[in-house]
One Martini backbone bead per residue (centre of mass of N, CA, C, O) as a GRO file, in nm:
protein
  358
    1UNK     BB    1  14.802  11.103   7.463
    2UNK     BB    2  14.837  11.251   7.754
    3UNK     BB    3  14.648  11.462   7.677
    4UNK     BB    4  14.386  11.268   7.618
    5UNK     BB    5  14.346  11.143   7.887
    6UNK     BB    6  14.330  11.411   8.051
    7UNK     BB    7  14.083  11.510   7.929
    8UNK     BB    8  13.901  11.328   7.982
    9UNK     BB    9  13.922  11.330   8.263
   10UNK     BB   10  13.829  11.597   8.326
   11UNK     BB   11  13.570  11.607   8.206
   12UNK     BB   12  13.444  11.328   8.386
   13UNK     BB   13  13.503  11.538   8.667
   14UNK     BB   14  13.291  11.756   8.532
   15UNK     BB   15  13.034  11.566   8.550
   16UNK     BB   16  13.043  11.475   8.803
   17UNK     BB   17  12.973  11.723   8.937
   18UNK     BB   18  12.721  11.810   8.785
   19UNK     BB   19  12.582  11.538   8.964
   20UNK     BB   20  12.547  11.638   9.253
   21UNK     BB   21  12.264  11.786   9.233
   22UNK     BB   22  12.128  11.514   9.189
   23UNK     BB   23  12.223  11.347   9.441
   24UNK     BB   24  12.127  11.549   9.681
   25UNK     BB   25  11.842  11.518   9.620
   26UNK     BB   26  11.791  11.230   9.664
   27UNK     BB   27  11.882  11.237   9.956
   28UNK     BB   28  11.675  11.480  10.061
   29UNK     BB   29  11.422  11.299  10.021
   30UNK     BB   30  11.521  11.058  10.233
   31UNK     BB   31  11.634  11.278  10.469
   32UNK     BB   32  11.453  11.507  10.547
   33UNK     BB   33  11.260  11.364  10.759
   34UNK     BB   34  11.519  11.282  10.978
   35UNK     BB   35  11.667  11.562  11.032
   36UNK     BB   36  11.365  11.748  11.070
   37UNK     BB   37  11.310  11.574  11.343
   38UNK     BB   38  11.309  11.754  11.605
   39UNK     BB   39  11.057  11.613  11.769
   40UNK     BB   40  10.785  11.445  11.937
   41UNK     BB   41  10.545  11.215  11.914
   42UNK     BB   42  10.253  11.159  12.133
   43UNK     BB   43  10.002  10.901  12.136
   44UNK     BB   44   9.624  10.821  12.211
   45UNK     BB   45   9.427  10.554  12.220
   46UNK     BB   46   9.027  10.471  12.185
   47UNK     BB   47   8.760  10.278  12.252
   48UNK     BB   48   8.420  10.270  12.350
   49UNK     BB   49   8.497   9.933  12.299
   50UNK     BB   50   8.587   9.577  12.367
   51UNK     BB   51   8.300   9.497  12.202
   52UNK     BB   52   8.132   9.384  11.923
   53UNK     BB   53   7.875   9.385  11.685
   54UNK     BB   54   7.753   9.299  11.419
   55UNK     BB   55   7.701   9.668  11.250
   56UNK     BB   56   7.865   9.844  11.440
   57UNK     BB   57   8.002  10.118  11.578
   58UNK     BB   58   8.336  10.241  11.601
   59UNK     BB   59   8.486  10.419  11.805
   60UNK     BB   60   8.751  10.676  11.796
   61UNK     BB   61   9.000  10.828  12.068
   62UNK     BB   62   9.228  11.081  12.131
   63UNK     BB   63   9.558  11.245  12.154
   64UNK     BB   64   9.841  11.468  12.027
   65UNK     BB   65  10.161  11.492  12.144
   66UNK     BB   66  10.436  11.574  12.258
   67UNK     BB   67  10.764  11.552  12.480
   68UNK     BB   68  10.603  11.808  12.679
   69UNK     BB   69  10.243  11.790  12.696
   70UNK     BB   70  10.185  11.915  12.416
   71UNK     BB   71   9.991  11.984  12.197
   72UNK     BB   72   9.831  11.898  11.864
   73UNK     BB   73   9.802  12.057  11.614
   74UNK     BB   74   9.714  11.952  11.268
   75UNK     BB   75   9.753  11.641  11.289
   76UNK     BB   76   9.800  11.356  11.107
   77UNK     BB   77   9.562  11.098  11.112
   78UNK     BB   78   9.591  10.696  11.055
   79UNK     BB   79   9.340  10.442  11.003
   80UNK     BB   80   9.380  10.087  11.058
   81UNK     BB   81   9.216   9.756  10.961
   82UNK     BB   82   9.255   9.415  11.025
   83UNK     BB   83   9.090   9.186  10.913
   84UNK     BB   84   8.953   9.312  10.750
   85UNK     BB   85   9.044   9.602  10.547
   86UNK     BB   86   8.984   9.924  10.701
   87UNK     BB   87   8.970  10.244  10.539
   88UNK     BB   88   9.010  10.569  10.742
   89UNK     BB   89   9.218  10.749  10.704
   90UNK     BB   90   9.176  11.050  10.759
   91UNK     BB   91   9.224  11.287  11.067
   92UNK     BB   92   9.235  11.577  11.259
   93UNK     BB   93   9.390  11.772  11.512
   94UNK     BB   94   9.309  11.960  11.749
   95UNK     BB   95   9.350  12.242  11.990
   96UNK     BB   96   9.356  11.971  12.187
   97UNK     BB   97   9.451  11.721  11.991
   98UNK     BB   98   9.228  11.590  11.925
   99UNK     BB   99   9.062  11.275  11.828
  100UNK     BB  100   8.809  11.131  11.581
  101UNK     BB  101   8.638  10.831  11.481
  102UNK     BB  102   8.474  10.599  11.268
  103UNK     BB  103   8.308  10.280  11.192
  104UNK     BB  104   8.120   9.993  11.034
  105UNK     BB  105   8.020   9.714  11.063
  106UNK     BB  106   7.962   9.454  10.927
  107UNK     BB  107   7.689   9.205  10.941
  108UNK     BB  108   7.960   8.967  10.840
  109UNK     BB  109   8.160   8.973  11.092
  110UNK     BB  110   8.389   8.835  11.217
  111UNK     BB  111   8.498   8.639  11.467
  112UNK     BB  112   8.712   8.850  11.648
  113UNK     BB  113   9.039   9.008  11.619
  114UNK     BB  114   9.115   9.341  11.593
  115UNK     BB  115   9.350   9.580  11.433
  116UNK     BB  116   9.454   9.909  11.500
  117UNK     BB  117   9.655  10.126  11.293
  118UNK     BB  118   9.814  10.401  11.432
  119UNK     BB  119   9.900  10.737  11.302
  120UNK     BB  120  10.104  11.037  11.313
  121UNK     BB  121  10.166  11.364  11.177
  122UNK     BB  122  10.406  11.590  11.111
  123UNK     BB  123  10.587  11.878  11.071
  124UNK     BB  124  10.922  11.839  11.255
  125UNK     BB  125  10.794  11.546  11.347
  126UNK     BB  126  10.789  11.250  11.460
  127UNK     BB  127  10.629  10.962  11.432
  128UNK     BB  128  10.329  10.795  11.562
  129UNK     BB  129  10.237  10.470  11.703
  130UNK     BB  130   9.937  10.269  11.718
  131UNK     BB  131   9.745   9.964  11.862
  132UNK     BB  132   9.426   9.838  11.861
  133UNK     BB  133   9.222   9.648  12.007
  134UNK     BB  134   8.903   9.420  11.903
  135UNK     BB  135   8.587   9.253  11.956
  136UNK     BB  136   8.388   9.038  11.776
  137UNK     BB  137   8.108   8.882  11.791
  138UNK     BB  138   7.908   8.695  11.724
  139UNK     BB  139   7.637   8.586  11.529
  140UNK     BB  140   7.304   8.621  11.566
  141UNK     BB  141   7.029   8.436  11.545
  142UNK     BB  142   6.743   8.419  11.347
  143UNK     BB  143   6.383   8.325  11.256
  144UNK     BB  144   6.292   8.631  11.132
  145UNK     BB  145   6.209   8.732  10.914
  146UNK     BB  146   6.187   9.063  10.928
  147UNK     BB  147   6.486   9.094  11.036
  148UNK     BB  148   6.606   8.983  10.813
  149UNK     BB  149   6.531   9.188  10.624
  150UNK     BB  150   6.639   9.440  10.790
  151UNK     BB  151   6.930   9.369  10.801
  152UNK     BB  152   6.985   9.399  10.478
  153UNK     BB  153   6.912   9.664  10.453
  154UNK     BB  154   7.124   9.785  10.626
  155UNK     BB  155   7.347   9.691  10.487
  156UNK     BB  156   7.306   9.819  10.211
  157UNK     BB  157   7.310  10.129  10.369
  158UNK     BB  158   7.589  10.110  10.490
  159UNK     BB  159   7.731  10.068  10.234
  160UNK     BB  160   7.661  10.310  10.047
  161UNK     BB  161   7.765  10.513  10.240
  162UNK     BB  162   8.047  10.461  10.215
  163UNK     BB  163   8.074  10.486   9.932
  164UNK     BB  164   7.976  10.794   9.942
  165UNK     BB  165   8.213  10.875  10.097
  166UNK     BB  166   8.462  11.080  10.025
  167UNK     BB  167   8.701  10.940  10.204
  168UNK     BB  168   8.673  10.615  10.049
  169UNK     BB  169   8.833  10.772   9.772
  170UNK     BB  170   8.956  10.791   9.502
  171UNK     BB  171   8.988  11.112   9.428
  172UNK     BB  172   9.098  11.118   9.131
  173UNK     BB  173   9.019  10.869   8.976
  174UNK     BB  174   8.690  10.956   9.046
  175UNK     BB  175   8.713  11.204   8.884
  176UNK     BB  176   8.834  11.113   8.600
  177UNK     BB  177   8.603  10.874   8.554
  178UNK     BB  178   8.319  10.950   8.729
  179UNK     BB  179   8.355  10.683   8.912
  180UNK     BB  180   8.388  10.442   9.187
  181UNK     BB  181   8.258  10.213   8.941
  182UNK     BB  182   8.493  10.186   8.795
  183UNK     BB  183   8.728   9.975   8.657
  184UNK     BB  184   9.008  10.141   8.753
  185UNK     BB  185   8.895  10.187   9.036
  186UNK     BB  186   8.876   9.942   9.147
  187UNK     BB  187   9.156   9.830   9.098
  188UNK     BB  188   9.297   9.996   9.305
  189UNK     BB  189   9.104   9.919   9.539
  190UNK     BB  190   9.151   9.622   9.532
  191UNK     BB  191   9.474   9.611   9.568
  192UNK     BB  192   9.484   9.776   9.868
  193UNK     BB  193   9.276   9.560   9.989
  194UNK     BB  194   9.359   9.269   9.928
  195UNK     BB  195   9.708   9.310   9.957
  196UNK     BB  196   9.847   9.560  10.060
  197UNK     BB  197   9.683   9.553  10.362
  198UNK     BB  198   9.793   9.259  10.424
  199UNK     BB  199  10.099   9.368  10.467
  200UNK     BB  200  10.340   9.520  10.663
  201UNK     BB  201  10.477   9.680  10.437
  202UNK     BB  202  10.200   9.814  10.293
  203UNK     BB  203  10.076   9.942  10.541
  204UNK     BB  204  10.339  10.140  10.581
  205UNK     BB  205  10.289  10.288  10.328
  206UNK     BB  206   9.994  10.389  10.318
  207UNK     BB  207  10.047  10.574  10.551
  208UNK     BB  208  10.240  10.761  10.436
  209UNK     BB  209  10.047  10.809  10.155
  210UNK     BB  210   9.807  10.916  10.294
  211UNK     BB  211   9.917  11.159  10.431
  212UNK     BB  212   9.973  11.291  10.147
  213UNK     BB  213   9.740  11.247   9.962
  214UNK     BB  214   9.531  11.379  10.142
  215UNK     BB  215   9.648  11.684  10.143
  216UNK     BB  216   9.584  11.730   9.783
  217UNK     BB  217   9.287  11.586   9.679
  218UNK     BB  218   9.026  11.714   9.708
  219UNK     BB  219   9.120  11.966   9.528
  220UNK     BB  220   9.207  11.802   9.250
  221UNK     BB  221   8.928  11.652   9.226
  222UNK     BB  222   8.764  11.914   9.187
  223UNK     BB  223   8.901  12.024   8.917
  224UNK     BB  224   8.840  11.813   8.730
  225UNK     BB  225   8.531  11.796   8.766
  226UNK     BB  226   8.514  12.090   8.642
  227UNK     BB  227   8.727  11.980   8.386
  228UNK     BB  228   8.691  11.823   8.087
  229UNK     BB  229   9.011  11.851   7.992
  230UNK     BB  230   9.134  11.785   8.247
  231UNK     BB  231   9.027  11.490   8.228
  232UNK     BB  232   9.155  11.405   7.978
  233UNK     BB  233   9.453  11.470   8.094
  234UNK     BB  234   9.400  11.236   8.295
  235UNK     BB  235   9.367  10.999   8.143
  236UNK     BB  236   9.619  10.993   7.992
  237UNK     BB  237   9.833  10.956   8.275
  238UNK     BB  238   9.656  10.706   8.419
  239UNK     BB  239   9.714  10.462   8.234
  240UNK     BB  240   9.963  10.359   8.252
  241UNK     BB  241   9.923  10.313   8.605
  242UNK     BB  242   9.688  10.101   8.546
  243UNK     BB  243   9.884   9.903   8.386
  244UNK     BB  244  10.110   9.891   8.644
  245UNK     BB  245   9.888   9.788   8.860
  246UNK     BB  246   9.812   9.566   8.710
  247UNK     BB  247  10.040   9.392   8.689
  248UNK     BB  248  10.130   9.375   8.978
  249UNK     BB  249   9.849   9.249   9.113
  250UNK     BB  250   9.964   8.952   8.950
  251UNK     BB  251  10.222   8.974   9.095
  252UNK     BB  252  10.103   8.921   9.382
  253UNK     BB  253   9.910   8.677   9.308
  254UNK     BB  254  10.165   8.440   9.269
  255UNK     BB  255  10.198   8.489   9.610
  256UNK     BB  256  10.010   8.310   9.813
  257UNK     BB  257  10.235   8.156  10.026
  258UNK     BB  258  10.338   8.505   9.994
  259UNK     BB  259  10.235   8.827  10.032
  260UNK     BB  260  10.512   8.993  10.131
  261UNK     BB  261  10.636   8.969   9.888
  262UNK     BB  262  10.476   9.005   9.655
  263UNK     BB  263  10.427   9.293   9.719
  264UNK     BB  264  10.696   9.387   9.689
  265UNK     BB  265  10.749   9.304   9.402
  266UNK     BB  266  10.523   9.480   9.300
  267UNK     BB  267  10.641   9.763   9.383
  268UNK     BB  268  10.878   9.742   9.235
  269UNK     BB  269  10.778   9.719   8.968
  270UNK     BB  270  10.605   9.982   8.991
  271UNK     BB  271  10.825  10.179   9.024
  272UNK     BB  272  11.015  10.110   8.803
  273UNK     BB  273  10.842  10.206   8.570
  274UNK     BB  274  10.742  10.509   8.686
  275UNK     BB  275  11.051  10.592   8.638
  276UNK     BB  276  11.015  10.544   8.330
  277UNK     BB  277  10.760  10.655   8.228
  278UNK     BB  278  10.742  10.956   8.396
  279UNK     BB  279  11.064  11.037   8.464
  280UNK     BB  280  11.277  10.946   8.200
  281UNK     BB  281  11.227  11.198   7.986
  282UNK     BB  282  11.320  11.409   8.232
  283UNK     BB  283  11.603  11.298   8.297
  284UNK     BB  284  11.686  11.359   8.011
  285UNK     BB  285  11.628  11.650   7.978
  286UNK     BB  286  11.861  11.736   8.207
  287UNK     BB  287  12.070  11.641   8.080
  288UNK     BB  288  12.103  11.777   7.856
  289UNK     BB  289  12.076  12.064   7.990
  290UNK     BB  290  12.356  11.984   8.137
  291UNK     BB  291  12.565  11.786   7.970
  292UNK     BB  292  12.509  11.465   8.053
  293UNK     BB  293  12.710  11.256   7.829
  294UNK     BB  294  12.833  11.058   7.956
  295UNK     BB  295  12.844  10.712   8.035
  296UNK     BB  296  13.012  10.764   8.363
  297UNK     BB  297  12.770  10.936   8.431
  298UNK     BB  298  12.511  10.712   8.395
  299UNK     BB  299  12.647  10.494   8.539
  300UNK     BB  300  12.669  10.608   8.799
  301UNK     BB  301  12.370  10.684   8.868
  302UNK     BB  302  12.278  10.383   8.862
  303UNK     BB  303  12.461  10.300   9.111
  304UNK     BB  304  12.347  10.525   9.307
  305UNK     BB  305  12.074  10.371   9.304
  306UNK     BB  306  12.154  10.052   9.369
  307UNK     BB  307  12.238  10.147   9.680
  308UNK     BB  308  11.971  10.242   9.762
  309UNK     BB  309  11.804   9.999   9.694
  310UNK     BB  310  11.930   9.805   9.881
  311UNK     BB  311  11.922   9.958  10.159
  312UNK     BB  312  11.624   9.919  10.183
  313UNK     BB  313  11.597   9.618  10.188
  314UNK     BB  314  11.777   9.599  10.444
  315UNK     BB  315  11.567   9.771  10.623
  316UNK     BB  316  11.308   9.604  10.535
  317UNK     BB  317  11.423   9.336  10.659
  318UNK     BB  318  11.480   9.458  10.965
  319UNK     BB  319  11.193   9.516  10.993
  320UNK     BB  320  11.060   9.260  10.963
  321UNK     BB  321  11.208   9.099  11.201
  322UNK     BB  322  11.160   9.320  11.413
  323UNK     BB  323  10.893   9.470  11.437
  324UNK     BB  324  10.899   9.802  11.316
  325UNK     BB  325  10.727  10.034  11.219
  326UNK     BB  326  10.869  10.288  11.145
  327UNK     BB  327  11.101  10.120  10.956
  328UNK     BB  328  10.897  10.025  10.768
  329UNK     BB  329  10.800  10.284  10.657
  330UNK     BB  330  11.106  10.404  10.592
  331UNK     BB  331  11.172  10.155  10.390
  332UNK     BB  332  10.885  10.151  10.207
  333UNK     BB  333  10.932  10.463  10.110
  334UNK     BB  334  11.261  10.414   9.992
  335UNK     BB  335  11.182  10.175   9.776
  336UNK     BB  336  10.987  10.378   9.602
  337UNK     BB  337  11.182  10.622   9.547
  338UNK     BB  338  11.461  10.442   9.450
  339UNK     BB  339  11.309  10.297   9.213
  340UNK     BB  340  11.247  10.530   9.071
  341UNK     BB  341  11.526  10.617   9.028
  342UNK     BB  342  11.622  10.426   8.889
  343UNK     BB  343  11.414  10.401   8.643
  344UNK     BB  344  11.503  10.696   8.523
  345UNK     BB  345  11.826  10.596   8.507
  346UNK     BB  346  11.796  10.341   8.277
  347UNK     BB  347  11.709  10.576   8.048
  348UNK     BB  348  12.005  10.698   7.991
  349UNK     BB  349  12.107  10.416   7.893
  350UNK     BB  350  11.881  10.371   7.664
  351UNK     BB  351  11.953  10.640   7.530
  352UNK     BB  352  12.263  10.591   7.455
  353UNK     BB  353  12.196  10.276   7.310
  354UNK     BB  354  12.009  10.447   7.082
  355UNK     BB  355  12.223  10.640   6.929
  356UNK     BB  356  12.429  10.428   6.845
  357UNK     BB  357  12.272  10.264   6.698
  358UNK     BB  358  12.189  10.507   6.478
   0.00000   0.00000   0.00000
């Protein structure tokens, strides 16, 4: 018996070992961004105007240096504004630093103060993060038909430019559904504009998921529309995601009371999915391919993926009470991270209690 209960021990201690390399792996996502970020970035950001009236185009431009005042060429600045949520996606820093954006008021923008929210990123250095305010004027009336028709026409051609602008679609979605405003890619885009960007936690998330999502979607959403093969494989993979995102979507709108939770809450729901509906499948071939078949090592992963998921809801927290942008930047992407792996993680065990019952 003592002979059996020794082998038992050592199998266990040996399939932990084997799973080392796999809790590694998970820690790598999470902390190489701040054990590698060796430099900081420096901001500086300005408007054309501390003024606009609606319909008016805001000029914004700035210029990217080291902690040592020496330019960052390559560096991708993404700007957003809140209230409503104007999506300005990324432009990249020149061998000057420097970098510039517009983008056009509606015809139809209120009255009052918005916040442009700037942020920087390049590999090697921390991220650095700026705000500017400016102030739209009331709208002016006029009594001439006239005026109002050219009005008009101008706001429509105004909207159709945005739409046609290829840096505000969702590029990989809108080349596999065939337009922009397939119904597919409306949910989507419905969802970051009225939901996620209106809260600190989606906005910071945003920032980061924008930094890298457009670092290689123009090109792949490029192949995909040259390729009726590749667009329906991937209409078939992304099919799964509008799903999970409609649900969410549901999720966020469901506490109209409090958007900040809402949304936090859909995106735990979206992780959650993504991680069961398509890393679960790989995570078990992995396992299996590595024979980590024990109940106790399938329970540790588990277990190590809910410590991870905790810490970042407490740093989320932490972030949300003391209002630090780059902490909840990096606590929004540690929750979307930890919970992909919970999500993938809790089919190990799901995979093994279908076996037994069988």
């Amino acid at each position: 018996m003592h002979s059996a209960s020794r082998g038992s021990q050592v199998a266990s201690l040996s399939d932990s070992r084997k799973l080392v390399p796999v809790l590694f792996i998970l820690s790598a996502l999470i902390l190489i961004p701040t054990v590698f970020a060796q430099n900081s970035l420096v901001l500086t950001a300005s408007t054309d105007k501390a003024q606009y009236a609606p319909g008016e185009t805001v000029a914004i431009s700035g210029k990217v240096s080291d902690n040592q005042s020496n330019p960052v060429a390559g560096a991708s600045v993404s700007l957003q504004v809140n209230d409503p949520p104007i999506d300005i996606l990324l432009v990249v820093s020149d061998q000057s630093g420097s970098y510039t954006d517009q983008f056009t008021l509606s015809d139809t923008s209120q009255q009052g103060v918005y916040t442009i929210y700037i942020s920087a990123s390049k590999a090697g250095y921390t991220t650095a993060q700026q705000q500017l305010t400016f102030t739209v004027a009331p709208q002016k009336t006029t009594s001439s038909t006239l005026q109002s028709t050219v009005s008009a026409v101008s706001s429509i051609l105004t909207t159709s430019t945005t739409q046609l602008n290829p840096q505000t679609k969702c590029f990989i979605a809108t080349a596999t559904f065939g337009s922009d405003l397939a119904p597919e890619v409306i949910l989507l885009r419905t969802f970051r504009d009225s939901e996620i960007l209106h809260t600190s936690a989606g906005r910071s998330f945003m920032i980061s998921f924008n930094s890298f999502y457009y670092s290689f979607s123009p090109q792949v959403a490029s192949l995909i529309a040259s390729s009726p093969p590749l667009r329906y494989a991937m209409k078939a993979m992304l099919y799964p995601l509008i799903g999970i995102l409609s649900v969410s979507y549901r999720i966020s709108t469901l506490l109209t009371s409090n958007m900040e939770l809402g949304v936090i809450l859909a995106g735990i729901f979206a992780a959650l999915a993504i991680g069961i509906v398509y890393l679960g499948p790989v995570t078990n071939g992995i396992f299996s391919l590595c024979k980590l078949e024990k109940r106790s090592t399938r329970i540790l992963c588990n277990q190590v993926a809910g410590i991870f998921c905790i810490s970042s809801l407490l740093i989320l927290l932490l972030g949300e009470l003391l209002r630090i942008p780059s902490l909840l930047m990096f606590a929004s992407v540690s929750i979307v991270l930890s919970f992909v792996f919970l999500g993938a993680a809790s089919t190990l065990l799901l995979t093994r209690l279908m076996r037994m019952v069988r």
